[in-house]
C-alpha positions in Angstrom: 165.3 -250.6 166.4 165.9 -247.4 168.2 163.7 -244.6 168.9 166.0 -242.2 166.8 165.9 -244.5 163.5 162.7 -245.7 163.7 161.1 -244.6 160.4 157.8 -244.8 161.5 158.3 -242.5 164.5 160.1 -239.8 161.8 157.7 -239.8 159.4 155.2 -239.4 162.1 156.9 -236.4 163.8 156.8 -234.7 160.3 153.4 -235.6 159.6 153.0 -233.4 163.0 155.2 -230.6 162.2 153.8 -230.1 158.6 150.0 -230.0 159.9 151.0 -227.7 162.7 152.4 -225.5 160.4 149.5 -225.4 157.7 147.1 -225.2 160.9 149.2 -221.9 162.0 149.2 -220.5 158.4 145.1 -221.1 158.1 145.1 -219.5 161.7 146.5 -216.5 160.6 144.2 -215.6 157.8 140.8 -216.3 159.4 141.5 -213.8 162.5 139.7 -211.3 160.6 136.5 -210.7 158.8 136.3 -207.3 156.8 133.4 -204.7 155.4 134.6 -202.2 152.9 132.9 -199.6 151.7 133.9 -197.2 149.0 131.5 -193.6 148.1 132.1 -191.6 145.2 129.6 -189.3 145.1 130.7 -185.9 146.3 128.3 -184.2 148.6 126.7 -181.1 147.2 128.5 -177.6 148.6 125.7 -176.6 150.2 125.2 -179.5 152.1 124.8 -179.1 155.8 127.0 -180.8 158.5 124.7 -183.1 159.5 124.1 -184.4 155.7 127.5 -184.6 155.7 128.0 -186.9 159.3 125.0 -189.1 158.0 127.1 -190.0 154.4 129.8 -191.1 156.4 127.2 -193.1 159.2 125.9 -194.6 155.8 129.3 -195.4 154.6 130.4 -197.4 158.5 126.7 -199.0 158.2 127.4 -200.5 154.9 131.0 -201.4 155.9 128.9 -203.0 159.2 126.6 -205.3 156.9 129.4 -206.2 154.6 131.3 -207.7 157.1 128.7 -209.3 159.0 127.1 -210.8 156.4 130.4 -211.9 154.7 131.7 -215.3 153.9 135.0 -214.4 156.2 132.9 -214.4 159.3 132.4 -218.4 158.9 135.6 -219.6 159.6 136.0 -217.4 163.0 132.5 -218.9 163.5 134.3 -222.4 163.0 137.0 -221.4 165.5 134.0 -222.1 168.3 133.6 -225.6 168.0 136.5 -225.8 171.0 136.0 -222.8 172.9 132.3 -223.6 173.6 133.4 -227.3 174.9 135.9 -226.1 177.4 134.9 -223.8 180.1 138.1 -222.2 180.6 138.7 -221.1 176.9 137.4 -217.4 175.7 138.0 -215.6 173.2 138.8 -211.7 172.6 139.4 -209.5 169.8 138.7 -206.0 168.5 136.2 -204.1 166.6 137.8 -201.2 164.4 136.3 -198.7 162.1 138.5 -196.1 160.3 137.7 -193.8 157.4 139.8 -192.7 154.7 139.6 -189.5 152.6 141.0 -190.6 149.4 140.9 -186.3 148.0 142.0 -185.0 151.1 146.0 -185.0 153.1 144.1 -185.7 156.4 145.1 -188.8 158.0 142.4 -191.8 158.4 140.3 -191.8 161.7 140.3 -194.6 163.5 138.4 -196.1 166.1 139.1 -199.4 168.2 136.9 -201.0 170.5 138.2 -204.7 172.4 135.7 -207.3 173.2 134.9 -210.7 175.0 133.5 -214.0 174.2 132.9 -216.2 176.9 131.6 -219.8 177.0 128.8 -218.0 179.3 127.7 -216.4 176.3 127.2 -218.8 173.9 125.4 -220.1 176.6 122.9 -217.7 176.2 123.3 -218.0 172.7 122.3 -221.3 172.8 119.0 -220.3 174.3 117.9 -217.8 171.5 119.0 -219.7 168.6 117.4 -223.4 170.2 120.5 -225.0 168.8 123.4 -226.9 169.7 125.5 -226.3 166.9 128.9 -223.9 168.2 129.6 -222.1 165.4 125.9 -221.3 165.0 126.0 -219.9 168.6 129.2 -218.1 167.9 128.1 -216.7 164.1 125.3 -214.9 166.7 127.3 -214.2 169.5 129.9 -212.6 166.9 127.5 -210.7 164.8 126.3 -209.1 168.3 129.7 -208.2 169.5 130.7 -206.8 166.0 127.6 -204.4 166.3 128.5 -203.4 169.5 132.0 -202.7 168.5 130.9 -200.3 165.3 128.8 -198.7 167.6 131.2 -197.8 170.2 133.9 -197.6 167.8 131.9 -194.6 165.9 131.4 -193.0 169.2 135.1 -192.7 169.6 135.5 -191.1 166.1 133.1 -189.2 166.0 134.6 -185.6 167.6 137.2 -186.9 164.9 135.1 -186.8 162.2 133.8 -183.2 163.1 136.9 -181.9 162.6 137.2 -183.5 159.2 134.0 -181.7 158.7 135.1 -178.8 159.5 138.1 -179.0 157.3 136.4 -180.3 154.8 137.8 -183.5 153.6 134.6 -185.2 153.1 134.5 -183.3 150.2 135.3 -186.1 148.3 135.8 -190.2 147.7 135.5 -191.5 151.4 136.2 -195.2 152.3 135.2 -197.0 155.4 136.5 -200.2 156.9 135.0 -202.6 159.6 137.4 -205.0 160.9 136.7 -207.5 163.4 139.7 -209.4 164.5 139.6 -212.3 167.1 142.4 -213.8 169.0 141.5 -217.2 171.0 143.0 -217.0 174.3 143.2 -219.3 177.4 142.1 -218.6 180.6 145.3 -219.3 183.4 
C-alpha cells in the first residue's frame, strides 16, 4: 500500500489537522483575562476634583482585583507549563485600562502598557512561592506584571482623565476595563 492510500496515515493526518485547529480556537480565547467595573452613583455637584479622580482610581482598582482574581487568569497561567521548560521561550503581552463615560459624548481613555515574561522570572518566582508547579509561578509572575501594567497604564491616562474632569463627564455612569492580554512568543 502506498503512502497516499494508506488509511491509517489519512485518518492520522486529520486527527492532526482537527486538533491543531481546536488547539488554535482555545488559543484565541484564553489570550485575555478581563476586570470590569461598572459605577452608577453620580458624584455629588459639589464634589471636589480630587473626589472626583479617586471614584475613577476606585473604579480601575476594582477592574484590577476583578481581573486578577478571575477564573480567566487560569488558563494563561496554564499556557506556562512550556515556556518555563524551555529557556528560549518568553512571553509578552499588554496591560490596558480604559474608561468609559456612558452620560457623556467624550471618547473612552485609554491607556496601554506592554510587558515581559521571561523564563528568568519564573525563576525567581519559583523562589518565593517554594514551588515547582509552572503555572503557579506564572499565576504570580502574571498577577505582578498585571499590577504593574494598571499602574503605569493609569499614569498614562491620567492628564487624560483631568481633562474629563474638567469637562465634566464623570458626571455620570463611568465603566472601567483591565485587560491583560498575553501573546507567547519565541525567542530567534
Amino acid at each position: 500500500m502506498s503512502y497516499r492510500t494508506n488509511p491509517d496515515r489519512i485518518l492520522e493526518n486529520i486527527d492532526r489537522a482537527r486538533s491543531r485547529d481546536i488547539e488554535r480556537a482555545l488559543s484565541l480565547n484564553d489570550r485575555q483575562a478581563r476586570g470590569r467595573e461598572l459605577d452608577t452613583e453620580v458624584p455629588e455637584g459639589d464634589a471636589t476634583t480630587p473626589e472626583r479622580l479617586r471614584r475613577i482610581f476606585g473604579l480601575v482598582d476594582a477592574g484590577y482585583r476583578r481581573a486578577a482574581q478571575g477564573t480567566e487568569m487560569i488558563p494563561l497561567a496554564n499556557r506556562f507549563r512550556a515556556i518555563g521548560d524551555i529557556s528560549h521561550h518568553w512571553a509578552r503581552g499588554d496591560v490596558s485600562v480604559s474608561v468609559h463615560y456612558h452620560d457623556s459624548e467624550r471618547r473612552d481613555d485609554v491607556g496601554v502598557v506592554p510587558f515581559e515574561i521571561t523564563p528568568r522570572d519564573l525563576e525567581e518566582a519559583k523562589k518565593t512561592t517554594r514551588t515547582s508547579r509552572p503555572d503557579v509561578n506564572a499565576m504570580k509572575v502574571l498577577r505582578l506584571r498585571l499590577r504593574d501594567g494598571v499602574l503605569a497604564a493609569y499614569r498614562k491616562v491620567e492628564p487624560r482623565l483631568r481633562d474629563a474632569l474638567k469637562e465634566r463627564a464623570d458626571l455620570g455612569h463611568l465603566e472601567a476595563e483591565i485587560t491583560l492580554d498575553l501573546r507567547p512568543q519565541a525567542n530567534e
